[in-house]
N, C-alpha and C positions, 0 to 999 in steps of 0.2 A: 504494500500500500504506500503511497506518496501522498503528505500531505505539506501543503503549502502551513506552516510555521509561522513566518510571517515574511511582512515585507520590510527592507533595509533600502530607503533610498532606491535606487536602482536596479537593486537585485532583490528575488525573491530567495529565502532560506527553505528550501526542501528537507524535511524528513522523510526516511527512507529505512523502514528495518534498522530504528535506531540511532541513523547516524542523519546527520546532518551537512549538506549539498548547498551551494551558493548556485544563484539559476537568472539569468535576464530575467527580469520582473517584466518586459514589453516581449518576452515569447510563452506568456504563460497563456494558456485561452481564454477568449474575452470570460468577463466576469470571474475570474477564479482567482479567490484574495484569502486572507490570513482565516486559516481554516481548512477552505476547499480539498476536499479527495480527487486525487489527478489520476486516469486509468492511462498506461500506456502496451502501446497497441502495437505489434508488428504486419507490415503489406510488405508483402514481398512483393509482391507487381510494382510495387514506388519506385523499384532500382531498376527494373526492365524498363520503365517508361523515361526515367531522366537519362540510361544509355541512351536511347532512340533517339534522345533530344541530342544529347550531344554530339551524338554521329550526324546526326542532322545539320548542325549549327557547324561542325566541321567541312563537310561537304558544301555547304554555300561559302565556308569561308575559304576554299579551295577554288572555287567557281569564281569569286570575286579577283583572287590574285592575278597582278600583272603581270607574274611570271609563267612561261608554258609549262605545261605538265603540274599544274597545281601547287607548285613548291610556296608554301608560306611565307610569306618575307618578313622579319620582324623587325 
């Protein structure tokens, strides 16, 4: 169980089985404050879809270079 503890300024202090976590307080999910039980979740589809993207975003950035055969110029 993860429970938001409290908030510090800009970080939220997470418990966690005991121990206590420092945590972005602006990545916590809207409304979840000094208190809140946080469920976390694994999607393994999350990392197939942000590959895709990034092959993606490679390949146009291949397509844009003004050198031939795609080479990146940085």
């Amino acid at each position: 169980m993860i429970v938001v503890d409290r908030i510090e300024g800009a970080m939220a202090i997470l418990e966690i089985d005991g121990s206590s976590y420092e945590f972005p307080a602006s990545a916590l999910p809207s409304g979840a404050g000094e208190g809140a039980v946080l469920q976390l979740s694994l999607d393994p589809s999350a990392g197939d879809q942000r590959a895709t993207d990034a092959r993606a975003r490679l390949e146009r950035l291949k397509r844009a270079s003004p050198k031939p055969g795609g080479k990146l110029v940085l």
